[in-house]
C-alpha positions as CSV (number, residue, x, y, z in Angstrom):
1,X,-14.6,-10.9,-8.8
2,X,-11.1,-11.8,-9.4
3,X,-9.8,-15.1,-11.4
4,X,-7.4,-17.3,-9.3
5,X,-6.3,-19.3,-12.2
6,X,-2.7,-19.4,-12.2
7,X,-2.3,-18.5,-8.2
8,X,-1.2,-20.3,-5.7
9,X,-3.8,-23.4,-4.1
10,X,-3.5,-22.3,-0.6
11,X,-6.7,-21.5,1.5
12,X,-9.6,-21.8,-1.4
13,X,-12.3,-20.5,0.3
14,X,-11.0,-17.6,2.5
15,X,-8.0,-16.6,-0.5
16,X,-8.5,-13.6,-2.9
17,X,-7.0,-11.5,-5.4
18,X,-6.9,-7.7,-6.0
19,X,-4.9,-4.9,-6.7
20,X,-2.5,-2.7,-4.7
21,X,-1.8,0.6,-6.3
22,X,-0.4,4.2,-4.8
23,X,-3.5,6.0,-5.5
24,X,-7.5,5.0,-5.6
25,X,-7.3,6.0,-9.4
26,X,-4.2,3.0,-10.3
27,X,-6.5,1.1,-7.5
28,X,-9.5,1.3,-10.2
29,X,-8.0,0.9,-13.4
30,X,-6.1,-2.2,-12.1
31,X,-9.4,-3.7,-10.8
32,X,-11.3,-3.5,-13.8
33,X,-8.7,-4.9,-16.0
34,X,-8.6,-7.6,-13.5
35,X,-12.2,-8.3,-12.3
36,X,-14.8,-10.1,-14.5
37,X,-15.8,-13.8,-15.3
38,X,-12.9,-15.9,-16.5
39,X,-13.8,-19.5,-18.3
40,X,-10.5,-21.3,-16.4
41,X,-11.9,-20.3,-12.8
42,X,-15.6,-21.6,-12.5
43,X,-16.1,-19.6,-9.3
44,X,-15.5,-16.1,-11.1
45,X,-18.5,-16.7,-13.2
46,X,-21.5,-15.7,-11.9
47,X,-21.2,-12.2,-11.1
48,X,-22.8,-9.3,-11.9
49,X,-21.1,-6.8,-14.4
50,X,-18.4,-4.7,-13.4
51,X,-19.3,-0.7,-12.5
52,X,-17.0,1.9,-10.7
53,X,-20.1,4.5,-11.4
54,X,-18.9,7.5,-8.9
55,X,-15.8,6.1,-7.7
56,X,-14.4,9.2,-8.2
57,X,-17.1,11.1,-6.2
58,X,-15.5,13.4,-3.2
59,X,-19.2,14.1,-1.8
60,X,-20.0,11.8,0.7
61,X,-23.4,12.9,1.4
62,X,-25.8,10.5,2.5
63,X,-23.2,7.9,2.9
64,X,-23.4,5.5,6.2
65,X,-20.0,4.9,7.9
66,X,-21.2,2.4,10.7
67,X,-18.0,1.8,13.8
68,X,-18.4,-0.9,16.5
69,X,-16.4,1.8,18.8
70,X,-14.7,-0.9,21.0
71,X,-13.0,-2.3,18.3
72,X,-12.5,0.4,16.3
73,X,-10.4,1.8,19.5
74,X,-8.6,-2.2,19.8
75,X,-5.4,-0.1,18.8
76,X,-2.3,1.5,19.3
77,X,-3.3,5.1,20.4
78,X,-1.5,6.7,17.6
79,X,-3.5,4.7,14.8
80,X,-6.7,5.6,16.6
81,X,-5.9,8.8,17.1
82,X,-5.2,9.3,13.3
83,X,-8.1,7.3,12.2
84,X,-10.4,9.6,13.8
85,X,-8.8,12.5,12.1
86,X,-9.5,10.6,9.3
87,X,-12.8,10.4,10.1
88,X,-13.6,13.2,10.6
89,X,-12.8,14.5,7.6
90,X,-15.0,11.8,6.1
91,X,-18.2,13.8,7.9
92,X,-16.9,17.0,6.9
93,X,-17.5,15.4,3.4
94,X,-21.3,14.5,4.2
95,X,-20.6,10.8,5.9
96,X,-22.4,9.5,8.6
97,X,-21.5,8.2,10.9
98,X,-23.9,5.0,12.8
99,X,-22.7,2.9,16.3
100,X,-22.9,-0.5,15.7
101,X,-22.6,-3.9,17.2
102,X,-20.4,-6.6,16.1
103,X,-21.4,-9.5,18.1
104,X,-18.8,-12.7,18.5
105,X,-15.9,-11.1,17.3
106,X,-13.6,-13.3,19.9
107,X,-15.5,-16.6,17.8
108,X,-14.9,-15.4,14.7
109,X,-11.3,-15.0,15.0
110,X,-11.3,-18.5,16.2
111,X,-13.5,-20.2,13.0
112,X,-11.5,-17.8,11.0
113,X,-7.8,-19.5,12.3
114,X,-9.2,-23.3,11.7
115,X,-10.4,-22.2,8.6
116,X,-7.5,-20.4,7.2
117,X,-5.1,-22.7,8.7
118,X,-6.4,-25.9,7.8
119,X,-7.2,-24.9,4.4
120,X,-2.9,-24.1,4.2
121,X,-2.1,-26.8,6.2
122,X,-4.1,-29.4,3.7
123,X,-2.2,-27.7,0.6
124,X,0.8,-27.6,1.7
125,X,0.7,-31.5,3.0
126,X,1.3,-31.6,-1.0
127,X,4.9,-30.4,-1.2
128,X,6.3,-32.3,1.8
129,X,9.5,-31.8,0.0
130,X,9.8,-28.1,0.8
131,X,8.2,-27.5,4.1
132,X,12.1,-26.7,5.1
133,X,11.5,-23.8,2.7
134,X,9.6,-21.9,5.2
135,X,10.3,-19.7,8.0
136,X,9.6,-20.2,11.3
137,X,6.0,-18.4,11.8
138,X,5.2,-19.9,8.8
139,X,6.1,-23.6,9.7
140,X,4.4,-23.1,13.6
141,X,1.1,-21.8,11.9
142,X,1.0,-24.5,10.1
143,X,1.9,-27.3,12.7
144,X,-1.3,-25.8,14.3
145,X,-3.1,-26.3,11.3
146,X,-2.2,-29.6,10.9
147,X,-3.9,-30.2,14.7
148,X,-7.2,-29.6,13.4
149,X,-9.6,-31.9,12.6
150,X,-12.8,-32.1,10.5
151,X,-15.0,-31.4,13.5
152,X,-13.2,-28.4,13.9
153,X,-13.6,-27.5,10.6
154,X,-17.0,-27.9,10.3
155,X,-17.8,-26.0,13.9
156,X,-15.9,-23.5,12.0
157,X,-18.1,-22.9,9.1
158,X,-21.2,-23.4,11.2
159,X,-20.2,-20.1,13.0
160,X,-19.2,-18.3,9.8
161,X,-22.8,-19.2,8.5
162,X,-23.8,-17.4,11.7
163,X,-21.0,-14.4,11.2
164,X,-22.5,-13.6,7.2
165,X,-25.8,-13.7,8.4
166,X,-25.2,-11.2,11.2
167,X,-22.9,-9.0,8.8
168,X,-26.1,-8.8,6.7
169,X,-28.2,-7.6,9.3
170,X,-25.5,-5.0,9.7
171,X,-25.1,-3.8,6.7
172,X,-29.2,-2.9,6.6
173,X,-28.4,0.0,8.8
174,X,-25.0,0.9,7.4
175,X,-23.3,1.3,3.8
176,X,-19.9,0.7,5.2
177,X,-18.1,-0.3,8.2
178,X,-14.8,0.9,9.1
179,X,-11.6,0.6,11.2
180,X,-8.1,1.1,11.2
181,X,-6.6,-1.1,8.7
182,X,-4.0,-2.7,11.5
183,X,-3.8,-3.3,15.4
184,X,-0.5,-1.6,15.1
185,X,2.3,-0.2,12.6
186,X,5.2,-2.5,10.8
187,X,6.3,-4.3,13.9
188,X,10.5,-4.1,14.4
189,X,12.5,-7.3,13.2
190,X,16.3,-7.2,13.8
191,X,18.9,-8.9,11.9
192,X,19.5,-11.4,14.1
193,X,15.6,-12.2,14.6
194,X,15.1,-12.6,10.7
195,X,18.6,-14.4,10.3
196,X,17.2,-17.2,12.8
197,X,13.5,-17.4,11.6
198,X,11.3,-14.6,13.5
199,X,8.4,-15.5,14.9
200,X,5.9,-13.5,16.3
201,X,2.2,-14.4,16.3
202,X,1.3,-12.1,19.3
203,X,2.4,-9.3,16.7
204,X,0.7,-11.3,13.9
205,X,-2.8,-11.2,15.7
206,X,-1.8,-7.7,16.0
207,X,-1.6,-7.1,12.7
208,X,-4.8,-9.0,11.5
209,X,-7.5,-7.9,14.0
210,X,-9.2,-5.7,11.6
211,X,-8.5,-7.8,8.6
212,X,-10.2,-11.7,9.9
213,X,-14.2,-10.5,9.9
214,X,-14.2,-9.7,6.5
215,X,-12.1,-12.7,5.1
216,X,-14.4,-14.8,7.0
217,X,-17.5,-13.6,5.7
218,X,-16.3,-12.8,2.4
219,X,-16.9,-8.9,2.6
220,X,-14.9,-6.8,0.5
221,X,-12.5,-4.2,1.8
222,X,-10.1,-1.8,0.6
223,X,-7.3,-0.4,3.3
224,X,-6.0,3.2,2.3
225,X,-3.0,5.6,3.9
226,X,-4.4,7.5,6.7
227,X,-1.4,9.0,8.2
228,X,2.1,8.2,10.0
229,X,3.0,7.4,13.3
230,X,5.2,9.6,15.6
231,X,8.6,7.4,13.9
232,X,7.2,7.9,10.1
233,X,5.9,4.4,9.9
234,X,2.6,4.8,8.0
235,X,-1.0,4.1,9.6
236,X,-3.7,2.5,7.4
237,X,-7.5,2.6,7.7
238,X,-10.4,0.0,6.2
239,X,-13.3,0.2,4.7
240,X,-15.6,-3.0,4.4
241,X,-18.6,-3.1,2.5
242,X,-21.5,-5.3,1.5
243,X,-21.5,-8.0,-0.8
């Protein structure tokens, strides 16, 4: 939807662009001044026109919210807890809600690392000069990049073939699927952890559990404020629809 010209080349077939805005209103005028076919980035061509017809529309009547419950719940307890307040305000609005299965999750996190990973690891082998520019989470993720090889790769996008075409069997029985947005809220770094290159991928897994399934399959999501936790930090939840 959204040209790349002029970003980064990082990861080109798991990397997008779109906006982040304080309300769903900013969220919508900033993605239809930036969505549409652009002649400098030949894969933002072919697409349908642009339409936010009833983006605005509080009744949710009719709508199918479909939860794979034990991953919705892979969480602290305050973000679930606060998700399914949120939820339930969805029904109150007319949603529906529809149990689902998401099968392979565990794989898909997998194909989704060697794919992400390797696609970085492969740009950045172009700037050798400035791999000292990175931090230290950074520079181990992509060390484990670098590890992969092209059978790797290709077992990876074997099983994301698999993942899109169980995503679309999915989304016959629901409109939407949703989840908190993160495993947990802004984990703590202290001054002395950022001063000698934090690294943390146990909180980084953390922090992406809910985000990998669509980047893999190419779904796309929006993440909106659903609350705080008990110290203020805030709690966010998704929402991932069809393509």
């Amino acid at each position: 939807r959204v040209s790349e010209f002029g970003a980064a080349p990082l990861c080109w077939s798991v990397a997008h662009i779109g906006p982040i805005a304080a309300t769903v209103e900013d969220t919508a005028i900033a993605y239809t001044c930036m969505a549409g076919p652009d002649i400098k980035e030949a894969n933002s061509l072919h697409q349908p026109a642009i339409t936010l017809e009833g983006w605005n529309t509080t009744d949710l009547k009719g709508v199918k919210l479909g939860i794979y419950r034990p991953w919705f719940e892979h969480a602290a307890p305050e973000i679930v807890k606060t998700c399914n307040s949120l939820l339930e305000k969805f029904i109150s609005a007319g949603a529906q809600v529809k149990d689902i299965v998401i099968p392979g999750l565990d794989t898909m996190r997998i194909a989704h690392v060697i794919t992400i990973l390797g696609e970085m690891a492969a740009s950045m082998n172009n700037f050798p000069a400035n791999r000292k520019d990175f931090g230290a989470e950074v520079r181990v993720s992509l060390t484990l990049g670098r590890e992969f090889n092209a059978d790797d790769y290709i077992k990876a996008q074997r099983i994301r073939t698999r993942v899109m075409r169980d995503f679309k069997e999915i989304y016959q029985e629901v409109d939407v699927i949703i989840t908190p947005a993160t495993g947990i809220t802004a984990p703590a770094v202290s001054i002395a952890d950022a001063a000698g290159g934090w690294s943390d991928l146990s909180s980084t897994t953390e922090v992406m559990r809910f985000a990998f399934p669509g980047n893999l399959a190419g779904l796309p999501a929006i993440s909106f404020p659903a609350g705080y936790d008990s110290i203020g930090l805030p709690i966010g939840m998704q929402a991932m629809g069809r393509w």
